[in-house]
Residue frames as qw, qx, qy, qz and C-alpha x, y, z in Angstrom:
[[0.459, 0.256, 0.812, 0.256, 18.20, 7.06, 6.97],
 [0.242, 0.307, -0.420, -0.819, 17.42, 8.92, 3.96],
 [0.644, 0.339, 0.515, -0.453, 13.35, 8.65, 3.13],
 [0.574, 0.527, -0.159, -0.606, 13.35, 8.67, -0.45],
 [0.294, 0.322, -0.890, -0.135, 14.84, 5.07, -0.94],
 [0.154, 0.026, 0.853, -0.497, 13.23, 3.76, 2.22],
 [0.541, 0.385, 0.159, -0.731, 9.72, 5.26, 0.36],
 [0.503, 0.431, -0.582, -0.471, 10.79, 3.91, -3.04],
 [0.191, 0.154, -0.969, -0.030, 11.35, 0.22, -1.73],
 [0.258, 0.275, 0.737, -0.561, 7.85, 0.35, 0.79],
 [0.675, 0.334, 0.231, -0.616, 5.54, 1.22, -1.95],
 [0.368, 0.360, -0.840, -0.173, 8.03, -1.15, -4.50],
 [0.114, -0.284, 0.925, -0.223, 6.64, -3.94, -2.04],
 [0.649, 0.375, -0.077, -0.657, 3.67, -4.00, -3.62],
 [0.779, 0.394, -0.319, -0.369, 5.10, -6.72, -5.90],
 [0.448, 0.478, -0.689, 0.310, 7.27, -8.77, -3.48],
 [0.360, -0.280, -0.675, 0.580, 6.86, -8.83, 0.10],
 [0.210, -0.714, -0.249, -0.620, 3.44, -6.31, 0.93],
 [0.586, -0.770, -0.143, -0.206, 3.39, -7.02, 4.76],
 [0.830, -0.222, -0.207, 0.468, 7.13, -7.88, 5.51],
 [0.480, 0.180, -0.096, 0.853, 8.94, -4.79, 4.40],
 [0.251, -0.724, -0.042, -0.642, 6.45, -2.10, 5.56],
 [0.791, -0.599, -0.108, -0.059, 7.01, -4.24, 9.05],
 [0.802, 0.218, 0.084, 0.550, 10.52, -4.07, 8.43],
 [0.272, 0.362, -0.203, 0.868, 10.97, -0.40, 8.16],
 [0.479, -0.706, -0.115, -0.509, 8.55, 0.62, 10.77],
 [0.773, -0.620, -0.085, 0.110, 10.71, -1.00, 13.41],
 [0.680, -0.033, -0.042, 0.732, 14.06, -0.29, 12.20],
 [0.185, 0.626, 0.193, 0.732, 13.35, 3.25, 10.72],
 [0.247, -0.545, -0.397, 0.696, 14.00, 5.92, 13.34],
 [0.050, 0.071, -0.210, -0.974, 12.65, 8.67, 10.52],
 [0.279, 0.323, 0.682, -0.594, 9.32, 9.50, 11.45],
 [0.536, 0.442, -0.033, -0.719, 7.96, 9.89, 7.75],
 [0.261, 0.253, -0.930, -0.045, 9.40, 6.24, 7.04],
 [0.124, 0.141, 0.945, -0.268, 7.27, 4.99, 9.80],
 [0.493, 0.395, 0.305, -0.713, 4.08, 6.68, 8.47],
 [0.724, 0.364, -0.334, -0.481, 4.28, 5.40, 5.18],
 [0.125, 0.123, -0.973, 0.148, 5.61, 2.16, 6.60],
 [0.220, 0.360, 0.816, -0.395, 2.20, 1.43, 8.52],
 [0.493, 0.447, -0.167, -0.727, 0.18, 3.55, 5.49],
 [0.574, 0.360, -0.654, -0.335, 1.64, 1.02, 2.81],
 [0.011, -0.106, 0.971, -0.214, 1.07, -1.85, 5.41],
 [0.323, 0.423, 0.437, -0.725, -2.71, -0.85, 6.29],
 [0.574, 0.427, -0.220, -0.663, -3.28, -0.54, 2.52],
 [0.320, 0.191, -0.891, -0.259, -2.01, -3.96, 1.47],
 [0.240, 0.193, 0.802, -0.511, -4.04, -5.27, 4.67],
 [0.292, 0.461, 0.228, -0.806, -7.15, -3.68, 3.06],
 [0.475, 0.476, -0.567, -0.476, -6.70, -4.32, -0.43],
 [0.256, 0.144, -0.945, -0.144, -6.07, -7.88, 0.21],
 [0.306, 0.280, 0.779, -0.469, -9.24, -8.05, 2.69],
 [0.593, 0.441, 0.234, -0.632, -11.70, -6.56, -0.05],
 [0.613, 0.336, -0.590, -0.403, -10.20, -8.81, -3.14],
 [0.147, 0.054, -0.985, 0.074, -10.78, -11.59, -1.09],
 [0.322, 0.156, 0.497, -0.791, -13.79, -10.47, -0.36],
 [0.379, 0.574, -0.306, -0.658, -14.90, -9.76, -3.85],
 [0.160, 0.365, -0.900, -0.176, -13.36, -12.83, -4.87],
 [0.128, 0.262, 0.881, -0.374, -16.20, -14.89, -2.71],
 [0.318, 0.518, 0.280, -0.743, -18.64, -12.42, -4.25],
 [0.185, 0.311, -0.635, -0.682, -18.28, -13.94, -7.63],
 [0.144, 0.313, 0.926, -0.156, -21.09, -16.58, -6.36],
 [0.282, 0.743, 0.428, -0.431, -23.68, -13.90, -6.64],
 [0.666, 0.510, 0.381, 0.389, -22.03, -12.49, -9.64],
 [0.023, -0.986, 0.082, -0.144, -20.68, -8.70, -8.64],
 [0.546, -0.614, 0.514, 0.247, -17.13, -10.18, -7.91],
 [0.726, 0.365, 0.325, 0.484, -16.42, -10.38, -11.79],
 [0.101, 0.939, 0.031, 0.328, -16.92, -6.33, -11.79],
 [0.482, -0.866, 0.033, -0.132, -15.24, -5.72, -8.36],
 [0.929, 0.020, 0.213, 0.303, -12.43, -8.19, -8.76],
 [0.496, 0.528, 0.078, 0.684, -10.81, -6.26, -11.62],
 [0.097, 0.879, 0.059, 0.463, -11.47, -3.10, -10.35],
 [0.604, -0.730, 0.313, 0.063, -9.76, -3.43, -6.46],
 [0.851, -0.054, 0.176, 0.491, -6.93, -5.27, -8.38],
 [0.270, 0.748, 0.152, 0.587, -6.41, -2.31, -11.02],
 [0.456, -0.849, -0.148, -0.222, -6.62, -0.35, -7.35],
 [0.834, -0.488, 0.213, 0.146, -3.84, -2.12, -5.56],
 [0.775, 0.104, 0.223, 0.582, -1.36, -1.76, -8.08],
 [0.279, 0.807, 0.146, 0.500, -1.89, 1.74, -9.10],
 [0.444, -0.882, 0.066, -0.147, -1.34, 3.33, -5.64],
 [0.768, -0.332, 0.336, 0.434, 1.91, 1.85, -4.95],
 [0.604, 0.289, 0.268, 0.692, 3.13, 2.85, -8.45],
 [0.030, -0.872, -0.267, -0.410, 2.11, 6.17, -7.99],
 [0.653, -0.741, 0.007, 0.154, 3.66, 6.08, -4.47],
 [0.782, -0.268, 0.210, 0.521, 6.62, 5.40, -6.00],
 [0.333, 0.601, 0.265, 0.676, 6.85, 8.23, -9.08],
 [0.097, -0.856, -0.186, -0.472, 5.87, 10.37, -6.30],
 [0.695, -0.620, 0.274, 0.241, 8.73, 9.19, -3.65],
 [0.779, 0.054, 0.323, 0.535, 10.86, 9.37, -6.49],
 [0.005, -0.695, 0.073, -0.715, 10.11, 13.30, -7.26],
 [0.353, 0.287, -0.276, 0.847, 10.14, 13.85, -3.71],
 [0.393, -0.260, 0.039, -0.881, 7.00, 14.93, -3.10],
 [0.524, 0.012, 0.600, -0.604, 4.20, 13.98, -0.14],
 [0.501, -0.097, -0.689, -0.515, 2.25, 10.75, -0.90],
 [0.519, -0.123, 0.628, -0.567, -0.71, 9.77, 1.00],
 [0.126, -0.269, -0.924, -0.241, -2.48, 6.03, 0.29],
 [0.568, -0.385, -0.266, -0.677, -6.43, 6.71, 0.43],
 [0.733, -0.384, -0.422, -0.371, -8.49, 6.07, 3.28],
 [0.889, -0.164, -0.325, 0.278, -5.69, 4.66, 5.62],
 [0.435, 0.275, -0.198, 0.835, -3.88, 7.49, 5.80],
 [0.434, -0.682, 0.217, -0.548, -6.48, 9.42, 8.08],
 [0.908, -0.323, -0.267, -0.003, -6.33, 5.92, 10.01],
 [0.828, -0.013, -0.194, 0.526, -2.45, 6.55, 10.91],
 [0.007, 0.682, 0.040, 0.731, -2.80, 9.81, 11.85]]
């Protein structure tokens, strides 16, 4: 399996299907840099979706109007980035998670 599609479509899932398709290629994918960003780009969505829901609950106290925006703004960049940067070719790691999958 050729990574650079397999990359393009896992960080693409961002806007579609965040937890199916990283679970998806991590079991089919026998290329070991498929499965890393497969469980990376899973691990982030996980993450992302745990602190805007956090955040989201935080809007009682008021600091989930700030935080809100700013993890959302978060969650979308990385993925596009992933992709511009599976689409040159070059290494992309997701913050934080990526020491986690090591």
């Amino acid at each position: 399996m050729n990574p650079k599609p397999a990359c393009i479509i896992i960080h693409g899932s961002t806007f579609f299907a965040p937890v199916l398709v990283p679970l998806v290629f991590y079991f089919l994918s026998d290329h070991p840099y498929v499965k890393e960003k497969a469980m990376e780009a899973l691990l982030f969505h996980i993450m992302m979706g745990a602190v805007i829901a956090i955040s989201s609950f935080l809007m009682i106290v008021l600091i989930g109007f700030i935080l809100v925006p700013i993890f959302s703004i978060i969650a979308i960049y990385y993925p596009i980035k992933g992709i511009i940067r599976a689409l040159a070719e070059k290494p992309f790691h997701y913050p934080i998670v990526h020491s986690w999958v090591r």
